[in-house]
C-alpha positions in Angstrom: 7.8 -7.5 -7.8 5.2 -9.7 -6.7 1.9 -8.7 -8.5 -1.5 -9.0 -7.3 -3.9 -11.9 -8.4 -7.2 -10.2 -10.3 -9.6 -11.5 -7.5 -7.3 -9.2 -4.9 -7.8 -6.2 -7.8 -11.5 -6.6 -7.7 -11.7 -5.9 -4.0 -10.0 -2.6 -4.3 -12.8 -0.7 -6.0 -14.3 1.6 -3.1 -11.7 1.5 -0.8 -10.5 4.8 -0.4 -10.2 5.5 3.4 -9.2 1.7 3.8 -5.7 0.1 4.8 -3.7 -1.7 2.4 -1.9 -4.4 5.1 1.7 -5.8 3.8 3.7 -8.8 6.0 7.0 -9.3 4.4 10.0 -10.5 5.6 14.2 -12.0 4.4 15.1 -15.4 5.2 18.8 -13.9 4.4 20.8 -11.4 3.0 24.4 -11.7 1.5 24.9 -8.6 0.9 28.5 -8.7 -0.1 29.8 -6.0 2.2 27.3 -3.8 0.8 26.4 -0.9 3.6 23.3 0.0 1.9 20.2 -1.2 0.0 20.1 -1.3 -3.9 19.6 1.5 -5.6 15.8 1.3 -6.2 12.3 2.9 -7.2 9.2 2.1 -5.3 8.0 -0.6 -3.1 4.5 -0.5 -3.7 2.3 0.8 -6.7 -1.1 0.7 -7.6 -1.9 1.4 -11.3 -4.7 2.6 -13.3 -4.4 2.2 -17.1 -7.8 4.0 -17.2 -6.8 6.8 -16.3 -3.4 6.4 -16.5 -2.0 6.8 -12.7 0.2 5.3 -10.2 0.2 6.1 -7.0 3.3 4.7 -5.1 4.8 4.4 -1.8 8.9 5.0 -1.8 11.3 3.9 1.4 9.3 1.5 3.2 12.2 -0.8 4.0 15.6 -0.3 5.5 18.6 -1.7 5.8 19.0 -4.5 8.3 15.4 -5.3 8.1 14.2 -8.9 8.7 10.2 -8.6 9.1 7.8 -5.9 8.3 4.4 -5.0 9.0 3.2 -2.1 6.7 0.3 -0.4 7.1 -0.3 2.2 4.2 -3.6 4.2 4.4 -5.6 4.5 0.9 -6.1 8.0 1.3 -3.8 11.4 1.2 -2.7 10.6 4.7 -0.7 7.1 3.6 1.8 9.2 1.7 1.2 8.1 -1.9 2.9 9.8 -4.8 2.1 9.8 -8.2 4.6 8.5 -11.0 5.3 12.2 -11.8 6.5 12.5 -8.1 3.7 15.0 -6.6 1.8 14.0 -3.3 -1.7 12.1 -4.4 -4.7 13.9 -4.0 -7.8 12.4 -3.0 -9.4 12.9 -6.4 -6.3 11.1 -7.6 -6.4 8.1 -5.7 -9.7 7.8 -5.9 -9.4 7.2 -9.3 -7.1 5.1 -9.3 -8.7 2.6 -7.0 -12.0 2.9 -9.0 -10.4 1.6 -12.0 -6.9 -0.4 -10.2 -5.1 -2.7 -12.8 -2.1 -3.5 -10.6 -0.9 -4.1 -6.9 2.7 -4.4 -7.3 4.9 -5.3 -3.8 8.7 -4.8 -4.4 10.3 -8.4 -3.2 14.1 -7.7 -3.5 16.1 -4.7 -2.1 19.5 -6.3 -2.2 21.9 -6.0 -4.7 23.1 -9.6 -3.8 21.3 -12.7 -2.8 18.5 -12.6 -1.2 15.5 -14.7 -0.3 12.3 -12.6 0.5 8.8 -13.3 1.4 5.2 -12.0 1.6 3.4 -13.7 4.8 0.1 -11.2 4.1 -1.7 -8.9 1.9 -5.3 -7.6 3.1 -7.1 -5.0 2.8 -8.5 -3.3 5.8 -11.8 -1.4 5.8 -12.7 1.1 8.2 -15.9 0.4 10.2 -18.9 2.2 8.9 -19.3 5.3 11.7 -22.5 4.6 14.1 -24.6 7.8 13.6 -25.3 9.6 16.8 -28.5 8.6 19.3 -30.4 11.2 20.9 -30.5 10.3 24.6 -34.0 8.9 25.9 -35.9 12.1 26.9 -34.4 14.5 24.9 -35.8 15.5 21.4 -38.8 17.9 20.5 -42.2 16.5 20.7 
């Protein structure tokens, strides 16, 4: 797993409703005559040791796969489960990205060799909504 620096993990306080951006990629695969991936757990987590939560992201790579973009939502629509395998609420992963302790990235889903990169890891904030303007010539006066 590659595991994010702490100046990555200080950025993540405050960013529910934000993107999480992943570019990796396999420079190759000897599989072996393998016809699947290696039996695995999740490809991304993010972890809290206070509280103590993950919330984690399962399936993101398939076979045959030689560059990936992932774009994961931090929010209930990105599809993050927690460690005891429920869907995240929005309570719960706010909490866990008020308090993050690790960003891990799974690097190897081959049971034989394989060389595997990450090209990118940003987050993405959403724009701050513009509120409404009253047209000139409307409004009470």
């Amino acid at each position: 797993f590659w595991s994010a620096p702490p100046d990555f993990m200080s950025s993540l306080p405050g960013a529910f409703g934000a993107r999480l951006e992943i570019g990796q990629g396999f420079f190759e695969v000897n599989k072996g005559g393998e016809e699947g991936l290696a039996a695995r757990g999740y490809d991304v987590s993010i972890e809290s040791d206070s509280p103590p939560l993950a919330l984690r992201r399962f399936n993101l790579v398939r076979l045959g796969m030689f560059e990936v973009e992932h774009s994961l939502a931090l929010d209930t629509s990105g599809g993050w489960v927690l460690s005891n395998g429920t869907l995240a609420s929005s309570s719960a992963i706010a909490a866990v990205l008020a308090a993050p302790t690790r960003l891990l990235i799974r690097g190897g889903f081959y049971a034989g060799r394989e060389s595997s990169y990450l090209s990118h890891v940003t987050l993405s904030r959403p724009a701050r909504p513009v509120p409404p303007q009253r047209p000139e010539g409307e409004g009470g006066a």
